[in-house]
C-alpha positions as CSV (number, residue, x, y, z in Angstrom):
1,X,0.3,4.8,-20.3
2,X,1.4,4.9,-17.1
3,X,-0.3,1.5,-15.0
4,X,0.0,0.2,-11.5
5,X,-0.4,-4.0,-10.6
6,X,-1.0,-4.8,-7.4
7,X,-0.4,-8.4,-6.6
8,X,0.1,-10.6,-3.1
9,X,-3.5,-10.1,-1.7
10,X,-5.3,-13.6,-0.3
11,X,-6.7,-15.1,2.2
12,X,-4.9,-15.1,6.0
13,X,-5.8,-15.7,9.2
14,X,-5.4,-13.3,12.3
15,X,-1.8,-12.9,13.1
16,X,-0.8,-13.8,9.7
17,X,1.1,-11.9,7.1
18,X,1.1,-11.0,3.6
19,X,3.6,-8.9,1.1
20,X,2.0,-6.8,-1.6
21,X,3.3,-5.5,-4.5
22,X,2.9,-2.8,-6.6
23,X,4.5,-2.9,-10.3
24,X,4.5,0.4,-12.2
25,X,4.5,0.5,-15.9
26,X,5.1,3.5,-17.9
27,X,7.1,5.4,-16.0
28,X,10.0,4.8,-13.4
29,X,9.1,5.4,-9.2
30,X,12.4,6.7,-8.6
31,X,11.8,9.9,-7.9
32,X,8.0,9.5,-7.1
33,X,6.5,9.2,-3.8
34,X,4.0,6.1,-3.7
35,X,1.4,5.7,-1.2
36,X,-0.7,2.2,0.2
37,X,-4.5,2.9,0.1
38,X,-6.9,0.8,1.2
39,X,-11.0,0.7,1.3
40,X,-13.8,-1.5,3.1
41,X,-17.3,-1.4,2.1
42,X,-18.8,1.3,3.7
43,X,-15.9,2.8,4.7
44,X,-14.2,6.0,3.5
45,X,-10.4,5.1,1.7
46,X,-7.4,5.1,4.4
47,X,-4.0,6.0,3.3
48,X,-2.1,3.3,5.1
49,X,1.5,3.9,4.2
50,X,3.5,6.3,2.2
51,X,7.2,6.1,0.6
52,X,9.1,9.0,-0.3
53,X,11.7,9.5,-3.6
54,X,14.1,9.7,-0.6
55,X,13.4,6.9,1.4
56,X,11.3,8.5,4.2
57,X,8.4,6.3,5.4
58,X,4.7,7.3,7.3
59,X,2.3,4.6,8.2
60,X,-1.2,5.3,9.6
61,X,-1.4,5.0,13.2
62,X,-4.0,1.9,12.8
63,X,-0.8,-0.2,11.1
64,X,2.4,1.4,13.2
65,X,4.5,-1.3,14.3
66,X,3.1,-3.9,12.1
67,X,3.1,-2.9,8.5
68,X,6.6,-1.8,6.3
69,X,6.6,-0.1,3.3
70,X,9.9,-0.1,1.0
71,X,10.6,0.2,-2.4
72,X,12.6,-1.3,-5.1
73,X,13.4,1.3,-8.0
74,X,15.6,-1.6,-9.8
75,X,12.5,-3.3,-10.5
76,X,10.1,-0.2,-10.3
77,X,7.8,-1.8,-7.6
78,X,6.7,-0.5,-3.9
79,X,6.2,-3.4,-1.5
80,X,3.8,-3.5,1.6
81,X,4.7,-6.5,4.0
82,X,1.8,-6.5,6.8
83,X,2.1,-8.4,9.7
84,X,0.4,-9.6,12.9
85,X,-2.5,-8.8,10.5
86,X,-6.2,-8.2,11.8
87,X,-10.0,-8.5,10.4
88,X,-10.3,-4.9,10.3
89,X,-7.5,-4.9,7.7
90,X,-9.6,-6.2,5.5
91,X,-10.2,-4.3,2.7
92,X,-9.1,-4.0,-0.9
93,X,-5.9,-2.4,-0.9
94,X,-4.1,-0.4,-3.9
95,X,-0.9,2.1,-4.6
96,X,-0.9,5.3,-5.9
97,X,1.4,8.3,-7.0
98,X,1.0,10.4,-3.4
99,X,2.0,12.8,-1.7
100,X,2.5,12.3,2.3
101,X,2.7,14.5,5.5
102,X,3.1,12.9,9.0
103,X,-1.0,14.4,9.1
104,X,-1.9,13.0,5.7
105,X,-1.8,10.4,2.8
106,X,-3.2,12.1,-0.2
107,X,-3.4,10.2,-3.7
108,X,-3.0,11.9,-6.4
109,X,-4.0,10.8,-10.5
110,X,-2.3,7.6,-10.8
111,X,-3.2,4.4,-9.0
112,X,-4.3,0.3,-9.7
113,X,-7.2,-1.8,-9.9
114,X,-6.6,-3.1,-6.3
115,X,-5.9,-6.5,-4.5
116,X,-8.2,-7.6,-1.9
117,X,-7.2,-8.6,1.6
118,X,-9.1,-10.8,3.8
119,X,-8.3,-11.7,7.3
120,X,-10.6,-14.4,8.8
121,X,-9.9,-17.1,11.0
């Protein structure tokens, strides 16, 4: 069964930083593309960052500059390290099997249960 775990979430305070990971199970993310998702209550789900079988990166405009997305096939895991971090990245954030444009993060029929993110001073 193909599963993703998403770990690293917490607690940080504005400015902070956090590294999340996302560990796949059941199938190897070599030649997948994996995208960062995130959602807020009341809010609609916002790709946030988007890794290609090749290497090629897109970040949403809202995180440009402060979030990096990479991957480590070895251990079949997609990282997200977010930095200079604010409240309205706040949400609970999750990975999914994707498939990215410079225009759009789409998910597609694989993705985790989610680690949440709080940033609060």
């Amino acid at each position: 069964q193909v599963q993703f775990v998403e770990s690293g979430g917490g607690l940080v305070q504005p400015g902070g930083s956090l590294r999340l990971s996302c560990a796949a199970s059941g199938f190897t993310l070599d030649y997948n593309t994996i995208g960062w998702f995130r959602q807020a209550p009341g809010k609609e789900r916002e790709g946030v960052s988007c890794i290609g079988s090749s290497g090629g990166r897109i970040y949403a405009d809202s995180v440009k500059g402060r979030f990096t997305i990479s991957r480590d096939n070895a251990k079949n895991t997609v990282y997200l390290q977010m930095n200079s971090l604010k409240p309205e990245d706040t949400a609970v954030y999750y990975c999914a099997t994707s498939i990215c444009s410079q225009y759009e993060i789409r998910r597609l029929n694989y993705w985790g249960q989610g680690t949440q993110v709080t940033v609060s001073s």
